[in-house]
N, CA, C and O atoms as a GROMACS GRO file, in nm:
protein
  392
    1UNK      N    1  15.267  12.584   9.894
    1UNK     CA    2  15.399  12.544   9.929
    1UNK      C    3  15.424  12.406   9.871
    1UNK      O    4  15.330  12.326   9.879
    2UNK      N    5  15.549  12.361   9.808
    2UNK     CA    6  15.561  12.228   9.751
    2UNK      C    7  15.659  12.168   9.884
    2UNK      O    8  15.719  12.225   9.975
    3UNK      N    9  15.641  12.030   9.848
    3UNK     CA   10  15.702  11.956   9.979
    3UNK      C   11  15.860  11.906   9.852
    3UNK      O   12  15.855  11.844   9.746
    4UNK      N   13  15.971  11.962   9.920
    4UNK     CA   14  16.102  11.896   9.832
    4UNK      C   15  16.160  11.833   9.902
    4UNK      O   16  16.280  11.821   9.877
    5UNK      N   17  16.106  11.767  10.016
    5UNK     CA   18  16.194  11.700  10.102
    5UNK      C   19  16.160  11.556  10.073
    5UNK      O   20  16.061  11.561   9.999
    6UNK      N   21  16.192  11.430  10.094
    6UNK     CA   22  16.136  11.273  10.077
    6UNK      C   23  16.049  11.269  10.187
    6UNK      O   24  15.956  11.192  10.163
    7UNK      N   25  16.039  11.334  10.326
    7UNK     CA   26  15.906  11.304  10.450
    7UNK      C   27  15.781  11.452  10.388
    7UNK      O   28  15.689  11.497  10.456
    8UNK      N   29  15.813  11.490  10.268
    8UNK     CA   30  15.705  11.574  10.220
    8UNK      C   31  15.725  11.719  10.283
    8UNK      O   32  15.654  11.812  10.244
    9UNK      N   33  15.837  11.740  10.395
    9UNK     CA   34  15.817  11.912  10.410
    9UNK      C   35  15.933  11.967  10.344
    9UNK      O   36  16.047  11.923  10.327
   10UNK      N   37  15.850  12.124  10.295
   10UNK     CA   38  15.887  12.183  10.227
   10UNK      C   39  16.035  12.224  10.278
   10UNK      O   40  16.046  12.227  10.401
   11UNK      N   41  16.159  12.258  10.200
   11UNK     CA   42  16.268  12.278  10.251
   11UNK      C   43  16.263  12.458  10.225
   11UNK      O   44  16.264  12.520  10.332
   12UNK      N   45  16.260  12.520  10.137
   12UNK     CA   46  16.251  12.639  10.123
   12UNK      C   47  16.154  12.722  10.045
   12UNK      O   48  16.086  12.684   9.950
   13UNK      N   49  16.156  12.801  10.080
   13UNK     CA   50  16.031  12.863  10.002
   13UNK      C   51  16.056  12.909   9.815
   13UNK      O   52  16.175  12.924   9.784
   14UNK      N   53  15.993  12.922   9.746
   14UNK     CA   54  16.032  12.936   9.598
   14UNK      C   55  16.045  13.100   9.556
   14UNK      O   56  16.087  13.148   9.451
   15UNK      N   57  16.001  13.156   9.656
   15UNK     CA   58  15.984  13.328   9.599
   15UNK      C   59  15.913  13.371   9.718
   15UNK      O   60  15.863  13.319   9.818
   16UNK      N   61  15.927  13.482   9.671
   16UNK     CA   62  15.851  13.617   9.797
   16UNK      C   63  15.717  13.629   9.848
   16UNK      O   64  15.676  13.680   9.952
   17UNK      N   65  15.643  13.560   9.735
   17UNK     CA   66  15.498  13.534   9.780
   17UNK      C   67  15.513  13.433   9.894
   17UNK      O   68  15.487  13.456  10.012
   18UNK      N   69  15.560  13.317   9.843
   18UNK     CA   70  15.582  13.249   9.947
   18UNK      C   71  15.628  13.231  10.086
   18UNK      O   72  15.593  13.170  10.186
   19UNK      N   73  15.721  13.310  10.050
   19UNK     CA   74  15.795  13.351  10.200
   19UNK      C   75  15.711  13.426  10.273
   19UNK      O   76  15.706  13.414  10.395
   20UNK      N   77  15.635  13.514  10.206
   20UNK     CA   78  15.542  13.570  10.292
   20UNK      C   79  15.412  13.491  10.322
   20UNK      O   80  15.353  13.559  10.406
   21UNK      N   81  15.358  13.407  10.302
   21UNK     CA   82  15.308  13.324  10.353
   21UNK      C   83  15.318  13.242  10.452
   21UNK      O   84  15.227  13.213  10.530
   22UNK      N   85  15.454  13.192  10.454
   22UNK     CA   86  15.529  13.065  10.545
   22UNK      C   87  15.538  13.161  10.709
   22UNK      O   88  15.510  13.113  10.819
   23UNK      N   89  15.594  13.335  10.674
   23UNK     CA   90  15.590  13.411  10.785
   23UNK      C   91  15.503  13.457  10.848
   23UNK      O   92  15.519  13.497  10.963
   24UNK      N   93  15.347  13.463  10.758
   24UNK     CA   94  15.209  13.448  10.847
   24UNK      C   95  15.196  13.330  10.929
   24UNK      O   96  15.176  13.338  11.050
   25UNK      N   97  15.207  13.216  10.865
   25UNK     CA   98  15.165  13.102  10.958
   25UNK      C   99  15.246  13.092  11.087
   25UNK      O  100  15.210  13.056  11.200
   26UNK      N  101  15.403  13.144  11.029
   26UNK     CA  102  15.460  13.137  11.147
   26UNK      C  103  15.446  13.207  11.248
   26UNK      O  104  15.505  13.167  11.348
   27UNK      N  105  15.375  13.318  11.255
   27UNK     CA  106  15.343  13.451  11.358
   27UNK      C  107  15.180  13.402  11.370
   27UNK      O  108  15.130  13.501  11.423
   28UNK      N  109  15.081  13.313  11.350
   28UNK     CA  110  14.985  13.273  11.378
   28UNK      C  111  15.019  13.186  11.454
   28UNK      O  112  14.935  13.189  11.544
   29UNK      N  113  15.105  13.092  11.479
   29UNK     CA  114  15.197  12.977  11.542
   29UNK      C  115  15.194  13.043  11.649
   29UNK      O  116  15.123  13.027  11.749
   30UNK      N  117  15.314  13.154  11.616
   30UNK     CA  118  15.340  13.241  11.782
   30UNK      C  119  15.275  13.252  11.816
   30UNK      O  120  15.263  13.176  11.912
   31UNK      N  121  15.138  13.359  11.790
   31UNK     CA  122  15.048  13.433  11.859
   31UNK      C  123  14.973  13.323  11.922
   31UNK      O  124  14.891  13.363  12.005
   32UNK      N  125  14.979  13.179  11.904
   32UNK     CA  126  14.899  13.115  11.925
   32UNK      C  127  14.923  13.053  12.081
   32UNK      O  128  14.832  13.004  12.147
   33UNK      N  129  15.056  13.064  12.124
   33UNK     CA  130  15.119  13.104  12.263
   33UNK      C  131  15.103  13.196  12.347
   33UNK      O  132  15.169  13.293  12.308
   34UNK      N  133  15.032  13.226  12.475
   34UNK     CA  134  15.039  13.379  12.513
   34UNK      C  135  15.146  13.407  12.594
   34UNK      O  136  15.151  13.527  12.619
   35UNK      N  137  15.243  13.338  12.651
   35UNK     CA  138  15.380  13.377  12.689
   35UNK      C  139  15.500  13.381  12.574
   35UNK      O  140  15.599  13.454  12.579
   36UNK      N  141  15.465  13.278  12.462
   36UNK     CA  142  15.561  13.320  12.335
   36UNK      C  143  15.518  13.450  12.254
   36UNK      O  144  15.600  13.525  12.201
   37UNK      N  145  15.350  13.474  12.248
   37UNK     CA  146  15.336  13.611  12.184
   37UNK      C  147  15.401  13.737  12.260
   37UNK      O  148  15.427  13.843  12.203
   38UNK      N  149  15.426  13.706  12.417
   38UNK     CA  150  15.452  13.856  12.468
   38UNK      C  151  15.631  13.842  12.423
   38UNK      O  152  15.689  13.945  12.389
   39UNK      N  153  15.670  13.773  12.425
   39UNK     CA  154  15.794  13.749  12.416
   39UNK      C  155  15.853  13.792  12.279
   39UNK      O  156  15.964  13.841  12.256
   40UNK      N  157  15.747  13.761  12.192
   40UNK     CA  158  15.764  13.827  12.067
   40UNK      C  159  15.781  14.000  12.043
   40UNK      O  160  15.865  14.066  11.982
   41UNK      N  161  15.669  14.035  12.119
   41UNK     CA  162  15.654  14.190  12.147
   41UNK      C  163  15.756  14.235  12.176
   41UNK      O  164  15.822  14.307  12.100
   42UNK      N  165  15.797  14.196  12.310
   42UNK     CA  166  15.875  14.255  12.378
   42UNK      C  167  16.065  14.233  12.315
   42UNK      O  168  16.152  14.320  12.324
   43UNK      N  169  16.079  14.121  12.268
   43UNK     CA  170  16.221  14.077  12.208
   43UNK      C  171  16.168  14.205  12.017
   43UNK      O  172  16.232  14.292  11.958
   44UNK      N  173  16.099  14.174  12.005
   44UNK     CA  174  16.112  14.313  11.880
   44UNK      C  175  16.058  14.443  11.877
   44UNK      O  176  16.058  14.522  11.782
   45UNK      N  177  16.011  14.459  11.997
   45UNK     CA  178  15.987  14.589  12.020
   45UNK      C  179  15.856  14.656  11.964
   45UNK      O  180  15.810  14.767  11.990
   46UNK      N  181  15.805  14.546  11.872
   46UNK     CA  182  15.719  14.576  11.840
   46UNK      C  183  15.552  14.566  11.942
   46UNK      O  184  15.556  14.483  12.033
   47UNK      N  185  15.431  14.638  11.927
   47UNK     CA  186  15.338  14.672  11.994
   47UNK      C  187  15.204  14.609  11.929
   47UNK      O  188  15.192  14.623  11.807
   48UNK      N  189  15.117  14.552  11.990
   48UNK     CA  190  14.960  14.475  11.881
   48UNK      C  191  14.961  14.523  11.771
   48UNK      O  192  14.994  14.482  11.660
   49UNK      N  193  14.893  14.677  11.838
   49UNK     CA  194  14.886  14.764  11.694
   49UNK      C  195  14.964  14.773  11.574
   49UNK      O  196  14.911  14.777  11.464
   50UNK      N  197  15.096  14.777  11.593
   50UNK     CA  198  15.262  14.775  11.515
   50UNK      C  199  15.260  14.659  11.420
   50UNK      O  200  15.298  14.645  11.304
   51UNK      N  201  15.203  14.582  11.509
   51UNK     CA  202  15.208  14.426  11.456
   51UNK      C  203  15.107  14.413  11.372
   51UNK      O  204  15.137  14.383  11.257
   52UNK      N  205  14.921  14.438  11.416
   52UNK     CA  206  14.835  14.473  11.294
   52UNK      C  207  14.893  14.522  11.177
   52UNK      O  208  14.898  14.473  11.064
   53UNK      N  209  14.942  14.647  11.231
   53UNK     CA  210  14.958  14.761  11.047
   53UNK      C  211  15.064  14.666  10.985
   53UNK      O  212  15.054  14.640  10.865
   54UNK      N  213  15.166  14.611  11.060
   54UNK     CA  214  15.285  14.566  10.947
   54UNK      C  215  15.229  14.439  10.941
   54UNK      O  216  15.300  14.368  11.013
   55UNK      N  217  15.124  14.361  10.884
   55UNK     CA  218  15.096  14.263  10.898
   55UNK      C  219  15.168  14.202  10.733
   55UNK      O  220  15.238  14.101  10.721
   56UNK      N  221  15.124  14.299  10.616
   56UNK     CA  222  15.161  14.300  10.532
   56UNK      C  223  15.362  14.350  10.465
   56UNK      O  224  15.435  14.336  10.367
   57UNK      N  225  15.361  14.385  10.548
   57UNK     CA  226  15.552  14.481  10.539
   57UNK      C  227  15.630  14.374  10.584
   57UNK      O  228  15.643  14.329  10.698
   58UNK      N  229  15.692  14.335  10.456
   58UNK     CA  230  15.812  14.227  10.466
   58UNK      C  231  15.932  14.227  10.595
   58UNK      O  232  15.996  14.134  10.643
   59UNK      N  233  15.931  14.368  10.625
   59UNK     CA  234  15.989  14.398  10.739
   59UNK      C  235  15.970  14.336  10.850
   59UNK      O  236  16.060  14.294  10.922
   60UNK      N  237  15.826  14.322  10.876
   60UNK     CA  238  15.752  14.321  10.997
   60UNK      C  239  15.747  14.153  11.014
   60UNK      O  240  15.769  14.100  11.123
   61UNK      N  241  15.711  14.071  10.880
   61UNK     CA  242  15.710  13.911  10.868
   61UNK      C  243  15.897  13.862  10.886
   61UNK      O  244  15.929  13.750  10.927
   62UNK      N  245  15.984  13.954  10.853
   62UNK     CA  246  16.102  13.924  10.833
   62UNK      C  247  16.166  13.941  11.025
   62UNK      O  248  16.235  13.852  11.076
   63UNK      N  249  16.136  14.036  11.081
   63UNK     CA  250  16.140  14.019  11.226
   63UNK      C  251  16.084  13.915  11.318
   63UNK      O  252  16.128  13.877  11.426
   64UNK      N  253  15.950  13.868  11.234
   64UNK     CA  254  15.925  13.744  11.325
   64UNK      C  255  15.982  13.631  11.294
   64UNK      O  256  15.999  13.537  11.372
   65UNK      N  257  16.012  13.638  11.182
   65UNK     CA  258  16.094  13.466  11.099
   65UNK      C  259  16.241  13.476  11.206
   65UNK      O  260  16.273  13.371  11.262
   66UNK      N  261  16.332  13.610  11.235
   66UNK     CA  262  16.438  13.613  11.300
   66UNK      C  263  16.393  13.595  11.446
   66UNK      O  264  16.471  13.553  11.530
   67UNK      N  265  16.273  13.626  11.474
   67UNK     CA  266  16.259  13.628  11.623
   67UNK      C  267  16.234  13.439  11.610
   67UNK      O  268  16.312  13.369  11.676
   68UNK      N  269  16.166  13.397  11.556
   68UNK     CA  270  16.187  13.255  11.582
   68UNK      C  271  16.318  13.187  11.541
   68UNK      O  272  16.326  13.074  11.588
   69UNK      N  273  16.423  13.225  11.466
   69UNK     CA  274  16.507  13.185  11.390
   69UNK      C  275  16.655  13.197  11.553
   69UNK      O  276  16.761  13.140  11.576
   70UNK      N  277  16.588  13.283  11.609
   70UNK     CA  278  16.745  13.356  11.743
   70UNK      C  279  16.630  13.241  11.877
   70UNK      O  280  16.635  13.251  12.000
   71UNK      N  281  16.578  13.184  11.829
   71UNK     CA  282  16.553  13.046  11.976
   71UNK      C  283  16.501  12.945  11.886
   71UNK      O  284  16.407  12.954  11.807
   72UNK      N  285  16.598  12.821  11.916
   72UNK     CA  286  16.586  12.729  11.817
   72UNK      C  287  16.468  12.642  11.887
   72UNK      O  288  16.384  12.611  11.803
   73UNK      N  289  16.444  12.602  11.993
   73UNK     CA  290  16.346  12.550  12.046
   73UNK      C  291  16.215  12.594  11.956
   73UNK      O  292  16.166  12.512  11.878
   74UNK      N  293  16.164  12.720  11.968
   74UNK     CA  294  16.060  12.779  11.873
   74UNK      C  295  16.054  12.751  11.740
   74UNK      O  296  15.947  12.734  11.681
   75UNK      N  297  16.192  12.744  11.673
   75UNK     CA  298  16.232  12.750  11.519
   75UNK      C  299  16.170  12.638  11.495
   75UNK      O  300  16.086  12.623  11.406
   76UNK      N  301  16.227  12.506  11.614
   76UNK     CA  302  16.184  12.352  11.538
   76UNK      C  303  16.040  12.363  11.544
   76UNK      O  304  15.954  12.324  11.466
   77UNK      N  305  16.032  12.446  11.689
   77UNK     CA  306  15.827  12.374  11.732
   77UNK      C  307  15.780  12.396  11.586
   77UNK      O  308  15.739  12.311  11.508
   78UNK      N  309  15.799  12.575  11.562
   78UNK     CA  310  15.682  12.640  11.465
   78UNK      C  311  15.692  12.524  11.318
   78UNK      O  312  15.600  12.476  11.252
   79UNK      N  313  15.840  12.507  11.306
   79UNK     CA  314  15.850  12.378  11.153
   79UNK      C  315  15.774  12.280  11.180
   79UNK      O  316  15.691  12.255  11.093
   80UNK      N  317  15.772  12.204  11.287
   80UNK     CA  318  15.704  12.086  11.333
   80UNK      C  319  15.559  12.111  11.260
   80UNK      O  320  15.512  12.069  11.154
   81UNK      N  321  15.513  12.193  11.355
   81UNK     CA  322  15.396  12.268  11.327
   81UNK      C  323  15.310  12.282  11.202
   81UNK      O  324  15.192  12.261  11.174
   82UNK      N  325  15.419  12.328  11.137
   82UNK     CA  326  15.377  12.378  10.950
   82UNK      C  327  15.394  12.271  10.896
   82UNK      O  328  15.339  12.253  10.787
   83UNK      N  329  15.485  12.151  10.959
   83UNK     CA  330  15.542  12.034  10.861
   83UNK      C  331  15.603  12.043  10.769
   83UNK      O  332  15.578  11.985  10.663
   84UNK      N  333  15.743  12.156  10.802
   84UNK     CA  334  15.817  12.224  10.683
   84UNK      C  335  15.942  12.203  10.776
   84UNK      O  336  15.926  12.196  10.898
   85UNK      N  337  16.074  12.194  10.716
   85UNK     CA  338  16.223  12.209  10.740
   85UNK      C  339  16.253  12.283  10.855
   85UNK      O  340  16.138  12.282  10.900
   86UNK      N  341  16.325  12.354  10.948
   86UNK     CA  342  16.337  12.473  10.993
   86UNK      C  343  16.389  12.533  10.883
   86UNK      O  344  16.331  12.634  10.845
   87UNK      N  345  16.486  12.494  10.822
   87UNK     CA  346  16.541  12.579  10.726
   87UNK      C  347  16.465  12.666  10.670
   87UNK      O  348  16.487  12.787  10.670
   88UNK      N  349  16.347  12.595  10.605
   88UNK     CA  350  16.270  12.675  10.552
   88UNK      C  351  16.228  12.810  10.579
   88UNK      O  352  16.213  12.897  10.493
   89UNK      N  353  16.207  12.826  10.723
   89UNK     CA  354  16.179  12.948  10.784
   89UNK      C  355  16.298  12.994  10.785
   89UNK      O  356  16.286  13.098  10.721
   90UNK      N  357  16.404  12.985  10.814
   90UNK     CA  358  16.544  13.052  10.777
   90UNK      C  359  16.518  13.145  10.649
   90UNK      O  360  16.511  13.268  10.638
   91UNK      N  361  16.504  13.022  10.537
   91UNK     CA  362  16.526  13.035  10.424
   91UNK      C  363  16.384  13.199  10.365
   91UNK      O  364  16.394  13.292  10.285
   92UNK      N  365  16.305  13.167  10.432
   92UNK     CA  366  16.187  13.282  10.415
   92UNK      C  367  16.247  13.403  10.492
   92UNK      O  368  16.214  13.510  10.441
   93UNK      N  369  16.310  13.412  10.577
   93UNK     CA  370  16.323  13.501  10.596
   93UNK      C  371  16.445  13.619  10.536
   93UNK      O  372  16.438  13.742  10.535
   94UNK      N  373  16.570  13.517  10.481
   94UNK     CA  374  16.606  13.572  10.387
   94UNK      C  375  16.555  13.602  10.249
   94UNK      O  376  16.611  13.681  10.172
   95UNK      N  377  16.480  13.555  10.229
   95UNK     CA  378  16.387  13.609  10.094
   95UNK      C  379  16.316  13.777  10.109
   95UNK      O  380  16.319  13.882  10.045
   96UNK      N  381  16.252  13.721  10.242
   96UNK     CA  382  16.176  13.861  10.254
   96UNK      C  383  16.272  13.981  10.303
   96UNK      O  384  16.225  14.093  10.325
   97UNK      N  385  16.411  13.951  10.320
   97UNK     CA  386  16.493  14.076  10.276
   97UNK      C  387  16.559  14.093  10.213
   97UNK      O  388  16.671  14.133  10.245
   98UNK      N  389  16.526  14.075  10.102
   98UNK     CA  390  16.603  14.126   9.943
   98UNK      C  391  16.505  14.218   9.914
   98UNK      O  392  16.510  14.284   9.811
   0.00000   0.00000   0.00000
């Protein structure tokens, strides 16, 4: 990830590889909560297992970038976190649906 901001975090991601990257860390972030991971489950419907197999399916990274993207509290923590924009995660998650 390159940092394009002047405090060094990244503002958006450059391509699809990337974006899919930025949406692992960010669902390692979550999971790393056990009342924000159930919350995750349960707000996408998705199940452990669901979540294993689509670990890779832009789909599946693109639901968690929106599940953090629809509570901004989370949006800033997980940026804080990565030391990236929120935007950025915005910005990944529209990537990973084109």
């Amino acid at each position: 990830m390159r940092p394009e901001h002047p405090d060094g975090k990244q503002q958006a991601p450059a391509n699809g590889e990337e974006a899919g990257t930025l949406a692992l860390m960010a669902l390692a972030w979550t999971l790393n909560d056990e009342r924000r991971a159930e919350r995750l489950l349960a707000l996408t419907g998705l199940d452990a297992d669901a979540l294993r197999a689509g670990i890779g399916n832009p789909a599946t990274l693109r639901a968690v970038l929106e599940f953090l993207a629809d509570h901004e509290p989370d949006l800033i923590g997980c940026a804080d976190a990565l030391g990236i924009e929120p935007t950025a995660l915005v910005a990944a998650r529209w990537e990973l649906g084109r």
